[in-house]
C-alpha positions in Angstrom: 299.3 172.3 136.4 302.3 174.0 135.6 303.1 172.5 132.5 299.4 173.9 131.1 300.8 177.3 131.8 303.6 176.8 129.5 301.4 177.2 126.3 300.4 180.5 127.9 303.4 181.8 127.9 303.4 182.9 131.4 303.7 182.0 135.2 300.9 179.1 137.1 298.0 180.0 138.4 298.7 181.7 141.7 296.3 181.7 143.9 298.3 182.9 146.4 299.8 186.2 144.9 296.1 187.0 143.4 294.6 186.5 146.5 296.9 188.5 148.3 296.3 191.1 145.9 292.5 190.7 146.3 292.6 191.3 149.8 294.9 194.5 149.4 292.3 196.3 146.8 289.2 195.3 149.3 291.0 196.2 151.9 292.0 199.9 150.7 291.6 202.9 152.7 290.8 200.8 155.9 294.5 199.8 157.0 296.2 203.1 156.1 297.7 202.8 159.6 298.6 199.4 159.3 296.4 198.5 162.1 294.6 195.9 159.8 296.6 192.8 159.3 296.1 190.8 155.7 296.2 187.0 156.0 298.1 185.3 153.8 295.9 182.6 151.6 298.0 179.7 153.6 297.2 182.0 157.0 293.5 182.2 156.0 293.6 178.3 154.5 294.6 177.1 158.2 292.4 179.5 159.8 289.5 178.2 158.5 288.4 181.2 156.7 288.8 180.4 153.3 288.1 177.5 151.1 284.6 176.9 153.3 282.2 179.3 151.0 282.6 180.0 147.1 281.8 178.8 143.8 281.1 175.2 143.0 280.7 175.3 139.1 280.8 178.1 136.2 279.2 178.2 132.7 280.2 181.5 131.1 280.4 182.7 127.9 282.4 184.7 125.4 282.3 185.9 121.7 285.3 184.7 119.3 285.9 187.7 116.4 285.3 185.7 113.3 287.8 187.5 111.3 290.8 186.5 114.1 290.1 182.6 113.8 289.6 180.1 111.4 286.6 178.1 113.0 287.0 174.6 111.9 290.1 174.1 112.9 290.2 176.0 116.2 287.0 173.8 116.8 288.9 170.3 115.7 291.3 171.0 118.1 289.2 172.7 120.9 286.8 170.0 120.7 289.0 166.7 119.3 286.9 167.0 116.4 283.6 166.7 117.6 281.0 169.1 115.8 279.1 171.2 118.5 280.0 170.3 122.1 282.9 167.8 124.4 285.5 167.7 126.5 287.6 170.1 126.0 291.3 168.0 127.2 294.4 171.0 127.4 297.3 168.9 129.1 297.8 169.7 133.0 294.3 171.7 133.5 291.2 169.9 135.0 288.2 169.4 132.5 286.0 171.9 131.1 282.7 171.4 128.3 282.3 173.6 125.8 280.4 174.0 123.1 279.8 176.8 120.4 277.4 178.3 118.1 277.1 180.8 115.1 275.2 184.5 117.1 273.6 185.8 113.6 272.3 189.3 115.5 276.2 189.9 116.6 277.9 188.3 113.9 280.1 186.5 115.7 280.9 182.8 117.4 280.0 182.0 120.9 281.9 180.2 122.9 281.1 178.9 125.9 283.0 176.8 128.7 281.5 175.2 132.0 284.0 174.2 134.8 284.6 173.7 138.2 287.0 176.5 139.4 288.0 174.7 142.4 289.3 172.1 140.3 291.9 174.8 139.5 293.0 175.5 143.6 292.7 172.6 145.2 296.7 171.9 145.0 296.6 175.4 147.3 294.6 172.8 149.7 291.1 175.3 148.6 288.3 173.1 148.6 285.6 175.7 147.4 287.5 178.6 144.8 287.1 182.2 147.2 284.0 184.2 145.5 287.3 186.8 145.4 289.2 184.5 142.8 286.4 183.8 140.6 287.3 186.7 138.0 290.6 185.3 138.1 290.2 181.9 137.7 287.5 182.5 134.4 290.4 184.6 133.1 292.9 182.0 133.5 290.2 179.5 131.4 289.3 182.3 128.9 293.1 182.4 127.8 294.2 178.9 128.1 291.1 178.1 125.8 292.7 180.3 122.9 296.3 179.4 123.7 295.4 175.6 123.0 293.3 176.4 120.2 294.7 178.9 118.1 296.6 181.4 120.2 296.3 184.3 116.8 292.3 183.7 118.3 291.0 187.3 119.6 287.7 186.9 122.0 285.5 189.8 120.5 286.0 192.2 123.4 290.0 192.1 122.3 288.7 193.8 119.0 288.5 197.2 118.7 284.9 198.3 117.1 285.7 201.1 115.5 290.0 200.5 114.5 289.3 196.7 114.4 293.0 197.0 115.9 293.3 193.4 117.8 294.7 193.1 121.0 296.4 190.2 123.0 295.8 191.7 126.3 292.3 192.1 128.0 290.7 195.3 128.2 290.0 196.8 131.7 286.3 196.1 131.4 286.2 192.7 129.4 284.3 191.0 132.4 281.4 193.1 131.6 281.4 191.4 128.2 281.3 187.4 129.5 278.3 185.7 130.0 277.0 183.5 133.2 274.9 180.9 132.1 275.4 178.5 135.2 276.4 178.8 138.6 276.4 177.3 141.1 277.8 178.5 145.2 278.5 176.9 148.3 278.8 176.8 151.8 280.6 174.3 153.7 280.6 172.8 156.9 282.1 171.0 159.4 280.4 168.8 161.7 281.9 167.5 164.9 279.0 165.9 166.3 279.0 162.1 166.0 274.7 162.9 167.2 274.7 164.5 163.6 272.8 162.5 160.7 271.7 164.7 157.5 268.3 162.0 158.3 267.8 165.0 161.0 266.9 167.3 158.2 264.8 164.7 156.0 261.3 167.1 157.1 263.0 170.5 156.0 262.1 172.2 152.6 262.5 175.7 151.2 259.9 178.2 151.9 258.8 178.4 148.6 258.4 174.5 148.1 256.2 172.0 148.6 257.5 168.8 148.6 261.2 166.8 149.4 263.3 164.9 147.7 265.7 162.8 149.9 268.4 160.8 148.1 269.7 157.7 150.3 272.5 155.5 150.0 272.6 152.2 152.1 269.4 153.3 153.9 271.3 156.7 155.0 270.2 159.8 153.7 272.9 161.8 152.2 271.5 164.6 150.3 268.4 166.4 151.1 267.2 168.4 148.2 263.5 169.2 146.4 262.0 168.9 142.6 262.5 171.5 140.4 262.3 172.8 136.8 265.0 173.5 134.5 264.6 177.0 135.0 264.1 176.9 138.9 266.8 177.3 141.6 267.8 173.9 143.2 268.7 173.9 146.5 271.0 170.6 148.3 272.8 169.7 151.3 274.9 166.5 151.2 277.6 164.7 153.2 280.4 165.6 150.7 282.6 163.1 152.7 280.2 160.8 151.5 280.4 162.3 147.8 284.1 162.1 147.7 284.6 158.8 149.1 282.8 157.7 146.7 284.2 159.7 143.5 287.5 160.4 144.9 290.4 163.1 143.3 293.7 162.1 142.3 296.0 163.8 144.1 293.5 165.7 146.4 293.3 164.4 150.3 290.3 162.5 151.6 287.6 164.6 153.3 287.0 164.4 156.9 283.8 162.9 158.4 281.2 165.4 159.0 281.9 167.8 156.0 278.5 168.8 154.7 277.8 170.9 151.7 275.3 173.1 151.1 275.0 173.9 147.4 272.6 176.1 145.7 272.6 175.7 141.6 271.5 178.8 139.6 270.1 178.4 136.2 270.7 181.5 133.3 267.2 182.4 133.6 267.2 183.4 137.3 271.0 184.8 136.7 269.2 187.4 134.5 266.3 188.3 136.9 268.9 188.9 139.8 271.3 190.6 137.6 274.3 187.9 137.9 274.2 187.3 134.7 278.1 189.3 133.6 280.9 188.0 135.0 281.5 192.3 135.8 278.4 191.4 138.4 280.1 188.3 140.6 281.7 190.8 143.7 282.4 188.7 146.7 279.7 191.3 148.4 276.7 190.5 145.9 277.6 186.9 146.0 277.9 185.9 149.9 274.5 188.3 150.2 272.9 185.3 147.3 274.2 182.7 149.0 272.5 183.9 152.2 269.6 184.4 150.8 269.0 181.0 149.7 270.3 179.5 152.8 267.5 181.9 154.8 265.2 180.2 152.4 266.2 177.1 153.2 265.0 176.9 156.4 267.8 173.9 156.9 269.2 176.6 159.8 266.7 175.0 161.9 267.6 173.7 165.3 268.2 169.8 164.4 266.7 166.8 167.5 268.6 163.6 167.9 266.7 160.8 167.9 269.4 159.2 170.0 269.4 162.4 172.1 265.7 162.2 172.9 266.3 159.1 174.3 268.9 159.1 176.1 267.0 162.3 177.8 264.3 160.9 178.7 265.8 158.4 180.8 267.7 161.5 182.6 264.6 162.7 183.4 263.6 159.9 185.1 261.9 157.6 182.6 262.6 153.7 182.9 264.7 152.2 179.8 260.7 150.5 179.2 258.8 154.0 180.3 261.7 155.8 177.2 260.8 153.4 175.0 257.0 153.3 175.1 257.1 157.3 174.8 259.8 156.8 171.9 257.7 154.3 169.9 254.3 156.6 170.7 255.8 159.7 169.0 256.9 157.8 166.0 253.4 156.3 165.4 251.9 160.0 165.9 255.0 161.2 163.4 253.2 158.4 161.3 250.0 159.7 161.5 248.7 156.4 162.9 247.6 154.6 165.8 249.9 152.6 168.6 247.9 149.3 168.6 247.7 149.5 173.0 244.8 150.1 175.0 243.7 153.5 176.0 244.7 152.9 179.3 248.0 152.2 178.4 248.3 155.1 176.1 246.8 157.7 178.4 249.2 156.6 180.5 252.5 157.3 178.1 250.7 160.7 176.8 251.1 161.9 180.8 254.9 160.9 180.7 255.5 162.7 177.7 253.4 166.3 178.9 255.5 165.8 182.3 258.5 166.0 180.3 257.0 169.2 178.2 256.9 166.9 175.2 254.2 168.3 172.1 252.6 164.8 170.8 252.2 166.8 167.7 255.8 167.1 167.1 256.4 163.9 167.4 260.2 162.7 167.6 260.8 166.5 166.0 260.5 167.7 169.7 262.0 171.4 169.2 262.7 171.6 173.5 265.0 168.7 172.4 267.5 170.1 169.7 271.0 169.3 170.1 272.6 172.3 167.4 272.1 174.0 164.4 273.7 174.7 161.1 275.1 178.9 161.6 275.5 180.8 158.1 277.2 183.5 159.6 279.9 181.7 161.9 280.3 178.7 159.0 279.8 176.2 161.9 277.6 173.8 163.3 276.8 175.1 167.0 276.1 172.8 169.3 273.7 173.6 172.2 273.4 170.4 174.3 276.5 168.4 174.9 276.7 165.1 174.0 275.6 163.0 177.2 275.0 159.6 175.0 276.0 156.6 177.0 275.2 153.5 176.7 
């Protein structure tokens, strides 16, 4: 990346320093005795602190001062001479889109660039970029986009209103002045539980939906998710081990088992109802507060069963391998909704196995006295609340 930072004119990207720094302003007035240690990004990297919760993706957007660029060009070498929208390829930084278009009520160009920000941190070993870096990472974008274009390019907030004096530094305020059209958070976590399947959550949806949407691969599920509109908040959790293996980075290390995301995408028109949508509005506060929102909502916080689990308790508790298995097979059917082909007899006879083991049949193999863990917001964890005891 380093070699992207040339045409700037000054240092890489350091996440490090800027995070530092980030941590020193947030922390002010509250370690005046020195009482408070700061972590250091590496520190809080192998803590397991950062790099688990943050921004996935970023649209934002910017105005270009028509009278400090000449637009065709900027935009045949911005875009590789494509007319409205593409790739936008600066040697050593990851990809970004853009696109622009002509704002006749301002009178002026807007620009607007969609990225991944952890793309630009992931060499510091961050998989998710810190909801405290964001600001700096979009800043880092906003100038590499006009050094590689045409670095004589002002963004309109560089322009002085009244002197139309031009700048090449940004104004204190100037995040007050970019747009959010997109964005998307996350929350990662780590699962050391070999009872764990995401299949576990295949009956969870949001409080305010009403159906699922279950994407599988090889029979497995590995994202869990619902419809939605174009303007509606979409809600996922995935196995992002899963993801990578199957997409993976150059240069980036392969993803442990168990590492499942929970993503939450944000379209501009709910960015503007919640007030999120000027880059000014993105504090670490206001976004780890939105993020928990949506993970209250989606009711994937519930306490998971193992199907394996059940099992294997049921024989603890006395059943026969045959006994377990007749019970096993009777709740699926009732899961079902239909009828184990047996006689009464015979089914009377498993229902009063089941009640002596304080099974509900109307749970069916979702018996809530049998969860094994849960996903924690909070701690960033997957708590585990009955040990393992799986033998075969």
């Amino acid at each position: 990346m380093s070699e992207s930072l040339n045409i700037l004119g000054s240092e890489p990207f350091n996440a490090s320093k800027l995070y530092s720094e980030e941590r020193a302003l947030s922390n002010r007035g509250l370690n005046d005795d020195n009482s408070v240690q700061l972590l250091s990004l590496e520190e809080a990297i192998r803590g397991g602190i950062l790099g688990r919760r943050g921004v996935d993706r970023i649209a934002i957007g910017a105005t270009i001062h028509p009278d400090t660029v000449a637009i065709g060009a900027f935009l045949g070498r911005l875009l590789e001479g494509r007319l409205w929208e593409g790739r936008i390829s600066i040697p050593g930084l990851p990809p970004i889109h853009g696109s622009w278009a002509w704002n006749t009520r301002a009178w002026n160009y807007l620009l607007r660039l969609e990225f991944n920000p952890s793309d630009f941190l992931r060499e510091h070993g961050i998989e998710l970029c810190p909801f405290s870096l964001i600001s700096d990472v979009c800043q880092y974008v906003l100038k590499a986009v006009i050094a590689f274009a045409d670095p004589d390019a002002r963004y309109g907030f560089q322009v002085n209103d009244i002197t139309s004096e031009k700048s090449a530094e940004f104004p204190e305020d100037w995040k007050k002045h970019v747009h959010v059209q997109v964005l998307d958070l996350a929350q990662d976590f780590l699962v050391d539980d070999k009872r764990f399947l995401l299949d576990d959550l295949k009956y969870l949806r949001p409080k305010w939906k009403r159906g699922l949407a279950n994407f599988l691969e090889n029979k497995l599920v590995e994202t869990v998710s619902h419809p939605a509109g174009a303007d509606s908040v979409v809600l996922k959790i995935y196995d992002k081990h899963a993801e990578r293996a199957a997409n993976p980075k150059s240069g980036v290390p392969p993803i442990e088992n168990g590492h499942t995301r929970f993503e939450v995408h944000i379209p501009s028109a709910i960015l503007r109802e919640t007030s999120l949508s000027k880059l000014e509005d993105l504090s670490e506060v206001r976004l780890n507060d939105t993020l928990g929102e949506y993970w209250e909502a989606s009711n994937w916080s519930t306490p998971l069963v193992s199907k394996i689990q059940l099992l294997q308790s049921m024989r603890e508790n006395g059943l026969s391998d045959e006994e377990a298995g007749l019970v096993f097979t009777y709740l699926y059917f009732k899961e079902k909704h239909q009828e184990l082909p047996m006689p009464d007899r015979k089914i009377r006879k498993i229902r009063r196995m089941a009640k002596r083991l304080n099974m509900r049949i109307s749970e069916g193999l979702e018996q809530s006295g049998y969860a094994y863990g849960y996903f924690n917001f909070e701690a960033q964890s997957f708590v585990v609340t009955v040990p393992d005891s799986v033998s075969v």
